[in-house]
PyMOL Python script that loads the backbone (N, CA, C, O; Angstrom):
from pymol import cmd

cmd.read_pdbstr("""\
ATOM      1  N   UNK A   1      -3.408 -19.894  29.230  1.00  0.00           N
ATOM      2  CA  UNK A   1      -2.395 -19.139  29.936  1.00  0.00           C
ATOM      3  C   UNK A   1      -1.915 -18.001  29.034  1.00  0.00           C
ATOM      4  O   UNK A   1      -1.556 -18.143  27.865  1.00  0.00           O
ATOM      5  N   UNK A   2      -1.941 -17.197  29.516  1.00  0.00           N
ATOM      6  CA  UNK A   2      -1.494 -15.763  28.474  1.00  0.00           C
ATOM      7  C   UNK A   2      -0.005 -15.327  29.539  1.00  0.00           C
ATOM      8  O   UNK A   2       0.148 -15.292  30.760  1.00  0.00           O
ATOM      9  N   UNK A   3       0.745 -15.095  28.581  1.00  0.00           N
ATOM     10  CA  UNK A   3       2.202 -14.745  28.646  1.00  0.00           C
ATOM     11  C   UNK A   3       2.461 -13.838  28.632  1.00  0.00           C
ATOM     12  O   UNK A   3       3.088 -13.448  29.616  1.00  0.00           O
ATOM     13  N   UNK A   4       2.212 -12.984  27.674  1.00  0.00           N
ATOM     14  CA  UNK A   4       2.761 -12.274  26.731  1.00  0.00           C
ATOM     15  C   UNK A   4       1.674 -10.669  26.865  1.00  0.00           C
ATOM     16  O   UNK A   4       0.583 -10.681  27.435  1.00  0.00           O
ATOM     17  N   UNK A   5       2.329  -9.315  26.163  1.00  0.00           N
ATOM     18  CA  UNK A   5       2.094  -8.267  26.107  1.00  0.00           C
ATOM     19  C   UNK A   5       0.092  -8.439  25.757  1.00  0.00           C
ATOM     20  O   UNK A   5      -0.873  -8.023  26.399  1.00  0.00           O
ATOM     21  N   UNK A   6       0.177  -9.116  24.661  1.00  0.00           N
ATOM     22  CA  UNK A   6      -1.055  -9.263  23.704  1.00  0.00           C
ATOM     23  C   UNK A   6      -1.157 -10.655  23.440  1.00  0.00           C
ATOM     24  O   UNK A   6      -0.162 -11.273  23.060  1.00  0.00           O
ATOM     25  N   UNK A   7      -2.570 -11.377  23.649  1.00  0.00           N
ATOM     26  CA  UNK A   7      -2.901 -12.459  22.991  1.00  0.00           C
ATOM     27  C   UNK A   7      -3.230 -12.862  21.867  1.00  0.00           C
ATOM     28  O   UNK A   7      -3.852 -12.017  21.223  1.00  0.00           O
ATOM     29  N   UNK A   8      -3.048 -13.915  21.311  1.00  0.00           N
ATOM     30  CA  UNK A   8      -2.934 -14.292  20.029  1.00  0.00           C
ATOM     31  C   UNK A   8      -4.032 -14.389  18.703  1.00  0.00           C
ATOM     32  O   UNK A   8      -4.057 -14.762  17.530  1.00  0.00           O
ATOM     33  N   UNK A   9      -5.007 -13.717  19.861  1.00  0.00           N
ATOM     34  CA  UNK A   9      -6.425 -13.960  18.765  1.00  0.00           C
ATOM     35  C   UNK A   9      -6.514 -12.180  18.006  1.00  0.00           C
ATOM     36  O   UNK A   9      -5.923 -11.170  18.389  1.00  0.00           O
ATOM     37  N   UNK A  10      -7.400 -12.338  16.939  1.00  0.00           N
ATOM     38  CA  UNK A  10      -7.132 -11.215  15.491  1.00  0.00           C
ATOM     39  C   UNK A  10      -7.589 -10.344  16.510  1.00  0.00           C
ATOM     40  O   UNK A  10      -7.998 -10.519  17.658  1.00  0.00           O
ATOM     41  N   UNK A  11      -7.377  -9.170  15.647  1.00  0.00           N
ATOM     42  CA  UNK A  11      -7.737  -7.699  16.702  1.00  0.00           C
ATOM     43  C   UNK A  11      -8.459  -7.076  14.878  1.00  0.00           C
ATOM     44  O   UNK A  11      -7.701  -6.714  13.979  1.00  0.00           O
ATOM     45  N   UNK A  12      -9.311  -7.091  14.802  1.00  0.00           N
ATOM     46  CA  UNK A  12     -10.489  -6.995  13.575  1.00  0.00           C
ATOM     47  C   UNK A  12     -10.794  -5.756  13.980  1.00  0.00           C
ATOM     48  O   UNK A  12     -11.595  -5.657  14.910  1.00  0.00           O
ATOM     49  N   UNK A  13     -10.210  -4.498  13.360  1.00  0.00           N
ATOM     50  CA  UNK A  13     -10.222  -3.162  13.498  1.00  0.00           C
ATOM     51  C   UNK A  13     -11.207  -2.719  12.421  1.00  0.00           C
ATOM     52  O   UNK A  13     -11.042  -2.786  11.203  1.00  0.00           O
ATOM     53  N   UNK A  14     -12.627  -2.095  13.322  1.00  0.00           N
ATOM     54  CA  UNK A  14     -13.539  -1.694  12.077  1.00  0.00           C
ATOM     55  C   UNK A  14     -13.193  -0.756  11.358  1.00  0.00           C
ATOM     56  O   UNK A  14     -12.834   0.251  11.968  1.00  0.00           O
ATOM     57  N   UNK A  15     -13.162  -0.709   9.916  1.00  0.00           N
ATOM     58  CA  UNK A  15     -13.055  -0.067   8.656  1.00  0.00           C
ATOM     59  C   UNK A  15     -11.547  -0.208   8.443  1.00  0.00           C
ATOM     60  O   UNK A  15     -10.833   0.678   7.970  1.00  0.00           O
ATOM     61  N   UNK A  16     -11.177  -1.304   8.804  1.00  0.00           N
ATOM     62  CA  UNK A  16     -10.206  -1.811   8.446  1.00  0.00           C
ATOM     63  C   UNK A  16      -9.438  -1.725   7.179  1.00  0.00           C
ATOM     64  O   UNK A  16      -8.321  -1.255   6.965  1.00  0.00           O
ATOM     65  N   UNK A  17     -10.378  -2.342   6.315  1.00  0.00           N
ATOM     66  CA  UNK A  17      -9.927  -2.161   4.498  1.00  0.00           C
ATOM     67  C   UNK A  17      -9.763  -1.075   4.083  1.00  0.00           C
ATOM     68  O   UNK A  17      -8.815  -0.742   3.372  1.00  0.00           O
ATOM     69  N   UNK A  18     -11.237   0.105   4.707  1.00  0.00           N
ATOM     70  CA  UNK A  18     -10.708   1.776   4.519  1.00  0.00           C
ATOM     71  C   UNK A  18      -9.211   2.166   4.658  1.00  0.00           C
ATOM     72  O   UNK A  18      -8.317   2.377   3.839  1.00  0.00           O
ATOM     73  N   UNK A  19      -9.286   2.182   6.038  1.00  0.00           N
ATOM     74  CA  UNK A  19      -7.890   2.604   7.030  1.00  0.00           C
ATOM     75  C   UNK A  19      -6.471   2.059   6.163  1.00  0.00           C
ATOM     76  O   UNK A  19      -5.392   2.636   6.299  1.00  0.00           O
ATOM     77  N   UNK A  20      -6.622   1.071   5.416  1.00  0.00           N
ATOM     78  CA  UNK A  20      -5.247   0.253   4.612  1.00  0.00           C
ATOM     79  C   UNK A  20      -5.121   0.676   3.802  1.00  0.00           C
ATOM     80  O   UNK A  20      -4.051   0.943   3.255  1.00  0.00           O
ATOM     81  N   UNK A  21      -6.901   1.020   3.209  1.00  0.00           N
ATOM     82  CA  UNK A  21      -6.469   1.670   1.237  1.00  0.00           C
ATOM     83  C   UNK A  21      -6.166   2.678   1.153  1.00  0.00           C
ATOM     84  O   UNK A  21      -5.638   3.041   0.102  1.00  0.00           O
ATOM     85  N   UNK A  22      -6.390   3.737   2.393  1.00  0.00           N
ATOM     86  CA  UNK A  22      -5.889   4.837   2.766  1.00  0.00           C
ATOM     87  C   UNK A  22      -4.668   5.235   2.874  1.00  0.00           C
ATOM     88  O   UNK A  22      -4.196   6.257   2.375  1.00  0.00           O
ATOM     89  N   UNK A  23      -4.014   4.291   3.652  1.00  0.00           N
ATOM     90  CA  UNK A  23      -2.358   4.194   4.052  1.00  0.00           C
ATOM     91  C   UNK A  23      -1.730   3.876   2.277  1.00  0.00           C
ATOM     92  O   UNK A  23      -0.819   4.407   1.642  1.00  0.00           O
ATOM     93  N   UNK A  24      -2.656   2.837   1.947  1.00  0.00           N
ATOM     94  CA  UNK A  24      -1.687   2.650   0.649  1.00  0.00           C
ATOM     95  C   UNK A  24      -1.754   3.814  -0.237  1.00  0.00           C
ATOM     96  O   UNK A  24      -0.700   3.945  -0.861  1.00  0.00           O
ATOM     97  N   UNK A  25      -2.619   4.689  -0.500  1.00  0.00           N
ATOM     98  CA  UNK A  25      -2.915   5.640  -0.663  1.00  0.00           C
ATOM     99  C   UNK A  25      -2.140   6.861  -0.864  1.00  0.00           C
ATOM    100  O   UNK A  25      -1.733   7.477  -1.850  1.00  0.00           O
ATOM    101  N   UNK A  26      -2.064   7.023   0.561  1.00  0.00           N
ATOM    102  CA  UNK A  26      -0.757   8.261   1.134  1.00  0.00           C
ATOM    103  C   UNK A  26       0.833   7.159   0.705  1.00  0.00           C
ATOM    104  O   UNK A  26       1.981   7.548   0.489  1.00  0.00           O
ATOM    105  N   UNK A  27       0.704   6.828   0.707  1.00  0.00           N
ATOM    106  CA  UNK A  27       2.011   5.668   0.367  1.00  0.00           C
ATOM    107  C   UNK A  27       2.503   6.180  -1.050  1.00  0.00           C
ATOM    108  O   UNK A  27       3.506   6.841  -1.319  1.00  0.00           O
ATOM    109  N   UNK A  28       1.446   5.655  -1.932  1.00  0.00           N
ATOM    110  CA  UNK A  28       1.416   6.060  -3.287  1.00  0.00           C
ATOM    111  C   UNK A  28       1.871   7.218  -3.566  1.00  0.00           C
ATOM    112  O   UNK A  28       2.969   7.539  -4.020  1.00  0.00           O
ATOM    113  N   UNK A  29       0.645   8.071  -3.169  1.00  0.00           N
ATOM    114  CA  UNK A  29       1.212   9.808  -2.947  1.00  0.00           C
ATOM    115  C   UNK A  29       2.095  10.169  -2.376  1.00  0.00           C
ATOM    116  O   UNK A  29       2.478  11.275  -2.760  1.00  0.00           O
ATOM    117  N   UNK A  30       2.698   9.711  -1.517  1.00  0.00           N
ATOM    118  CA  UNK A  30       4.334  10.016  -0.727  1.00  0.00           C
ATOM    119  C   UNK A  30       5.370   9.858  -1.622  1.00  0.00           C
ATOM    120  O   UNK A  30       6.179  10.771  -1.787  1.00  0.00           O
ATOM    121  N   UNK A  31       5.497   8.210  -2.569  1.00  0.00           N
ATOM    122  CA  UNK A  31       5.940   8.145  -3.495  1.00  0.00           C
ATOM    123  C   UNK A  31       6.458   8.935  -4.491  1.00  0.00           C
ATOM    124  O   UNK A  31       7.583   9.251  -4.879  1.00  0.00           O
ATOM    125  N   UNK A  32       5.399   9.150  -4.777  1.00  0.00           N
ATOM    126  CA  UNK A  32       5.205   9.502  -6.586  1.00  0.00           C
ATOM    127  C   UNK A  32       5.757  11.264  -5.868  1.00  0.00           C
ATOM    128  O   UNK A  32       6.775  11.711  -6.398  1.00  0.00           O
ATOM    129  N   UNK A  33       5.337  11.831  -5.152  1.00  0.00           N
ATOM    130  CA  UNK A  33       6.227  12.789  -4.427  1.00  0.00           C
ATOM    131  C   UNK A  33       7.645  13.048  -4.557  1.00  0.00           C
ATOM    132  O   UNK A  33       8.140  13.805  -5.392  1.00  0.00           O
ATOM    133  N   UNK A  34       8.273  12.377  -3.684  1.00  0.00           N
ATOM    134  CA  UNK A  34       9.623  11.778  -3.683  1.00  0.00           C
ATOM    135  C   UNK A  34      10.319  11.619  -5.211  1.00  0.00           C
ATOM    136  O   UNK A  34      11.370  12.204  -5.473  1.00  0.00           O
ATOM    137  N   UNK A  35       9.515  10.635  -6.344  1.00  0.00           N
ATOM    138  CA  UNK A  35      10.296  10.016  -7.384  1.00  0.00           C
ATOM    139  C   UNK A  35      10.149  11.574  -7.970  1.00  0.00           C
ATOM    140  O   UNK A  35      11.282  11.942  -8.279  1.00  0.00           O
ATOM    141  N   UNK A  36       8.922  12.889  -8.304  1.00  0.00           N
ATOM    142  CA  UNK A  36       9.177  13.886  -8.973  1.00  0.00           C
ATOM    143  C   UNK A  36       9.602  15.354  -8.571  1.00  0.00           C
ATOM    144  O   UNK A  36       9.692  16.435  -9.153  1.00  0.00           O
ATOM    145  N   UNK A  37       9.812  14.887  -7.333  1.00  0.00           N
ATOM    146  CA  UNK A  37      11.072  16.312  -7.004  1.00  0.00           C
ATOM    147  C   UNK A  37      12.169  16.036  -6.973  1.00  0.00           C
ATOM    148  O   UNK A  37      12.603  14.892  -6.836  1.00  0.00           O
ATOM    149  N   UNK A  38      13.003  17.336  -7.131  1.00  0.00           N
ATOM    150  CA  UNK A  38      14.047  17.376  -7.065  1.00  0.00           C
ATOM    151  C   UNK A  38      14.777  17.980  -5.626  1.00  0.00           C
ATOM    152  O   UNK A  38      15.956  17.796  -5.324  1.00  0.00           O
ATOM    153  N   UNK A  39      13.886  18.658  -4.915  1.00  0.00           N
ATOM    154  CA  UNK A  39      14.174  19.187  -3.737  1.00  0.00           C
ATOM    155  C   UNK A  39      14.669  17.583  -2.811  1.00  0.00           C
ATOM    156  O   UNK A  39      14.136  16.482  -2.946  1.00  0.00           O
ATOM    157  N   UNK A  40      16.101  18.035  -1.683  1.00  0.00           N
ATOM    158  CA  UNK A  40      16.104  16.965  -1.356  1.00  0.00           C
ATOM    159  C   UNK A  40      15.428  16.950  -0.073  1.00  0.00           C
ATOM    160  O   UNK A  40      14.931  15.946   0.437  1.00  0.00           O
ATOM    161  N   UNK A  41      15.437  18.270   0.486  1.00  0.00           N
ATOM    162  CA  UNK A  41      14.022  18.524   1.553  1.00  0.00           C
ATOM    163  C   UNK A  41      13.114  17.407   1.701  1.00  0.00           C
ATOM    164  O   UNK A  41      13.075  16.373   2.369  1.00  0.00           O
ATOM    165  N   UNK A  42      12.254  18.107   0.659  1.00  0.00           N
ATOM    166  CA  UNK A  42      10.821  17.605   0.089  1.00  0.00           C
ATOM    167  C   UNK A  42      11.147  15.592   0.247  1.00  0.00           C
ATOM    168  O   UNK A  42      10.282  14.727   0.384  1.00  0.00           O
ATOM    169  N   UNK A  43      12.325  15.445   0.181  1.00  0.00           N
ATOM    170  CA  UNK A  43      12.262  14.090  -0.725  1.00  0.00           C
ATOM    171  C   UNK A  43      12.797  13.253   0.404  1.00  0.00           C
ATOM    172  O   UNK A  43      12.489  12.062   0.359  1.00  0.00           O
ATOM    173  N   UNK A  44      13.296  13.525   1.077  1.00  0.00           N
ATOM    174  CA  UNK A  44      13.595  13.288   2.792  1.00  0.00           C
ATOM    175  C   UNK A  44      12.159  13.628   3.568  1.00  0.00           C
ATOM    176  O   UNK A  44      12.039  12.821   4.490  1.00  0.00           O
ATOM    177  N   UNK A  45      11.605  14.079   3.539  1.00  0.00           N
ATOM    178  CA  UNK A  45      10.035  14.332   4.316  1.00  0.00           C
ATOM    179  C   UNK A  45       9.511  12.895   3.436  1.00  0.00           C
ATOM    180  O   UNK A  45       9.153  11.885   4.042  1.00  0.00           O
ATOM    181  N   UNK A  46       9.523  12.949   2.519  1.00  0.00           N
ATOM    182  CA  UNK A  46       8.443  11.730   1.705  1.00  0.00           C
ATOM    183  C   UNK A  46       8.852  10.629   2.278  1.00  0.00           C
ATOM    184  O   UNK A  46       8.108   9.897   2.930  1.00  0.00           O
ATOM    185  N   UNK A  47       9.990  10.438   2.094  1.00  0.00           N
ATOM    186  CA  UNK A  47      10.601   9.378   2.839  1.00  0.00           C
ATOM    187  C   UNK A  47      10.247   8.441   4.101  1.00  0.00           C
ATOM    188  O   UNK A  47       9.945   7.277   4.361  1.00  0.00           O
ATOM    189  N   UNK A  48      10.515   9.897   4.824  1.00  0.00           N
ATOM    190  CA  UNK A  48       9.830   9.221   6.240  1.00  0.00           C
ATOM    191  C   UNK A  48       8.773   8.990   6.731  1.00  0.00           C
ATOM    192  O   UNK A  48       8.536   8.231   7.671  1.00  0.00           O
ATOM    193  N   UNK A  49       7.569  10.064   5.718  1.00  0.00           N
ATOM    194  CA  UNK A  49       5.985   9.941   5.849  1.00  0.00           C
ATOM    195  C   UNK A  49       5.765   9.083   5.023  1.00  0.00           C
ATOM    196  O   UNK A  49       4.570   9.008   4.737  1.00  0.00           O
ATOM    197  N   UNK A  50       6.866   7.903   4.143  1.00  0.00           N
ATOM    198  CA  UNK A  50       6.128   6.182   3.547  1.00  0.00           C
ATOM    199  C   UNK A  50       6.716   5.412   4.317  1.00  0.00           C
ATOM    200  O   UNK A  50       6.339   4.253   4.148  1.00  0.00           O
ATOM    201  N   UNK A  51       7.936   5.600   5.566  1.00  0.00           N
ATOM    202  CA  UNK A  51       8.002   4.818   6.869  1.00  0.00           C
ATOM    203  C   UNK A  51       7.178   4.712   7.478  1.00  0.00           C
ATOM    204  O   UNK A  51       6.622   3.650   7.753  1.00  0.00           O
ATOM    205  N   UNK A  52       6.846   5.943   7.898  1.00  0.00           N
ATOM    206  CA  UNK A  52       5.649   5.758   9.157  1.00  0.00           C
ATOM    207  C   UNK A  52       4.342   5.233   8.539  1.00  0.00           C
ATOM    208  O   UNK A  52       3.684   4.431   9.201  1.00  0.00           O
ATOM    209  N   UNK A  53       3.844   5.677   7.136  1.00  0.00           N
ATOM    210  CA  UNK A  53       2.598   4.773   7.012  1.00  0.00           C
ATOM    211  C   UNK A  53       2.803   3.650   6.346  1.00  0.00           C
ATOM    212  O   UNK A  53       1.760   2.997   6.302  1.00  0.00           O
ATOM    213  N   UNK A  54       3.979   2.971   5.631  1.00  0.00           N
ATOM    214  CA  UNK A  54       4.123   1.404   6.029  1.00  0.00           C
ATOM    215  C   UNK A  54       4.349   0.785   7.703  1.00  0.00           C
ATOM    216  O   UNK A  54       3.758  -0.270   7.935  1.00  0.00           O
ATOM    217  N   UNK A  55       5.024   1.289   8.646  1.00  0.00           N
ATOM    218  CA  UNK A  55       4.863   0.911   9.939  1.00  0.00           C
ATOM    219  C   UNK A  55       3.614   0.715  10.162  1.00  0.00           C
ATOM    220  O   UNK A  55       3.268  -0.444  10.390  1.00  0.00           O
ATOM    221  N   UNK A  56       2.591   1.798  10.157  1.00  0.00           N
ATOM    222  CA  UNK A  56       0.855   1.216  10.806  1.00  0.00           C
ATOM    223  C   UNK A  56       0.564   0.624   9.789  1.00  0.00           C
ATOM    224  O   UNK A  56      -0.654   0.506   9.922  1.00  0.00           O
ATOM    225  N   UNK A  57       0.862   0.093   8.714  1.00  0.00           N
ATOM    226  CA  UNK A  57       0.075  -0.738   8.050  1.00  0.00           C
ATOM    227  C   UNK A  57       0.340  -2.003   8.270  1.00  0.00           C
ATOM    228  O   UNK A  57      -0.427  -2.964   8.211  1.00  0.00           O
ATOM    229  N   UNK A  58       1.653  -1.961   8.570  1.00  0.00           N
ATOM    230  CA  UNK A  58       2.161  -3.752   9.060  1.00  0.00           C
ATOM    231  C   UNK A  58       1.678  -3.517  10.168  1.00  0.00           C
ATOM    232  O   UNK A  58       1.279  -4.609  10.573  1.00  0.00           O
ATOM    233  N   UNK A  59       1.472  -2.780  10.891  1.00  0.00           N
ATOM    234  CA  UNK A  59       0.756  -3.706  12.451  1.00  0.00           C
ATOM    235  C   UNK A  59      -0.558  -3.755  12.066  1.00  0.00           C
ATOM    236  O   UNK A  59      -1.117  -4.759  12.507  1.00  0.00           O
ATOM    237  N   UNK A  60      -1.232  -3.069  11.429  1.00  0.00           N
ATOM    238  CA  UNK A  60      -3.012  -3.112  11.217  1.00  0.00           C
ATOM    239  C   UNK A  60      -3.183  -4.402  10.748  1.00  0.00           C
ATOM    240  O   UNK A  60      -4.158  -5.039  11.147  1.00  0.00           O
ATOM    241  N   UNK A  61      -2.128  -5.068   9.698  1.00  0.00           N
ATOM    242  CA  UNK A  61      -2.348  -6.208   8.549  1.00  0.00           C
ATOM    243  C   UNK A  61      -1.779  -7.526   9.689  1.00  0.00           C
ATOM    244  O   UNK A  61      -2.175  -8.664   9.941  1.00  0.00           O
ATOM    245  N   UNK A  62      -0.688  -6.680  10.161  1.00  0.00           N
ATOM    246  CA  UNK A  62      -0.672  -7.931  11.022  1.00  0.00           C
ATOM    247  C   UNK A  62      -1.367  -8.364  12.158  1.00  0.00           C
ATOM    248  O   UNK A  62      -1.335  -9.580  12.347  1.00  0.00           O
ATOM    249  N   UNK A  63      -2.012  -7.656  12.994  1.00  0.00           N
ATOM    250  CA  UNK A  63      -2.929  -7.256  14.051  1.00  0.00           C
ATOM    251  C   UNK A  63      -4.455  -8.259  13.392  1.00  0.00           C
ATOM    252  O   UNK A  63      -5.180  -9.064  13.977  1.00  0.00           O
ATOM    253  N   UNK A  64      -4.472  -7.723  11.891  1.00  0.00           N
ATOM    254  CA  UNK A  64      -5.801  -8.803  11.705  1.00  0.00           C
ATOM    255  C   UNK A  64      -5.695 -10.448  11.360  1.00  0.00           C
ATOM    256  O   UNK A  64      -6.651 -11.214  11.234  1.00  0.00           O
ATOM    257  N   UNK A  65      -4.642 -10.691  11.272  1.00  0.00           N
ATOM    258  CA  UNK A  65      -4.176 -12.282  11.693  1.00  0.00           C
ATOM    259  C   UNK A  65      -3.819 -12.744  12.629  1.00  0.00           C
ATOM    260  O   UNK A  65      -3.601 -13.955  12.588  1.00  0.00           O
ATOM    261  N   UNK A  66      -3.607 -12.063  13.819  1.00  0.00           N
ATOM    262  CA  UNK A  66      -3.449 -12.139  14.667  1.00  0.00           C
ATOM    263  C   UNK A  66      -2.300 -12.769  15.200  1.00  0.00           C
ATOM    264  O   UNK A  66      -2.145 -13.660  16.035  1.00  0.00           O
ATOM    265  N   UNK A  67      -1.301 -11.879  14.301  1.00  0.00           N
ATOM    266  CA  UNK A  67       0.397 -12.238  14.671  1.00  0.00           C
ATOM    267  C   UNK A  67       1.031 -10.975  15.592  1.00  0.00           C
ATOM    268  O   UNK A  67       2.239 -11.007  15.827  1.00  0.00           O
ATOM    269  N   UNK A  68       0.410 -10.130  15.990  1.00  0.00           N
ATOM    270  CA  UNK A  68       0.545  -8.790  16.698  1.00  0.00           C
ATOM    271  C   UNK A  68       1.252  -9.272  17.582  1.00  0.00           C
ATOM    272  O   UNK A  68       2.114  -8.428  17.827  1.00  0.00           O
ATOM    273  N   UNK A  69       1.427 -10.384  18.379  1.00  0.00           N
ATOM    274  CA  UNK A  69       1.873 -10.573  20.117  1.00  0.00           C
ATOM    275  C   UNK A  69       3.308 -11.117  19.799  1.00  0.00           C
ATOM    276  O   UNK A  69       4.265 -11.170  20.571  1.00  0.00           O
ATOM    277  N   UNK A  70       3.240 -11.514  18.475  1.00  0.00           N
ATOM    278  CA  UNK A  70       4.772 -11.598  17.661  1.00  0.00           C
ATOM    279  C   UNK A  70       5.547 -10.643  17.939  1.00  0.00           C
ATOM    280  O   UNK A  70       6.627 -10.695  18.528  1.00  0.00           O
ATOM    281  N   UNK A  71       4.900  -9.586  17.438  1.00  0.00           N
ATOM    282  CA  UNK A  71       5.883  -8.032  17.454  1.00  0.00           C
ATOM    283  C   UNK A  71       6.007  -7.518  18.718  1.00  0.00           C
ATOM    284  O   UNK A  71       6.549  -6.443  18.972  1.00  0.00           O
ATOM    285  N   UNK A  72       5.638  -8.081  19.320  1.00  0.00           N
ATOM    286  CA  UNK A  72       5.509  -7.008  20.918  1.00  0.00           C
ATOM    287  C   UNK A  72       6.598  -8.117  21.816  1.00  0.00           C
ATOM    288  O   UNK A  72       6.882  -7.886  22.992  1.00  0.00           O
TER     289      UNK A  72
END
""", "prot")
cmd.dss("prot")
cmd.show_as("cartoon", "prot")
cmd.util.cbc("prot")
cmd.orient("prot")
């Protein structure tokens, strides 16, 4: 019986590990951004571009355990 938005089985997104080391990636670089300016512009943009790519990374990571129908 399915309930819910999404069922409970993994959603195994090919190039998966790419797509994450990537995000962690830009993460890093958003970072290290942020910690060496001084602009508060610049440092407010970083900010929100290591929100948004921690957001798709918790659903990608969670999506491949197949806890996705959790979040929805």
């Amino acid at each position: 019986m399915h309930v819910g938005l999404l069922d409970s089985s993994p959603l195994l997104l090919p190039g998966r590990h790419v797509l994450n080391s990537a995000l962690m990636l830009g993460n890093v670089g958003a970072m290290g951004t942020y910690m060496m300016s001084n602009d508060a512009t610049l440092g407010l943009s970083m900010l929100g571009t290591t929100t948004a790519l921690s957001s798709i990374m918790g659903v990608t990571l969670t999506a491949a355990i197949g806890g996705l129908s959790v979040l929805l």
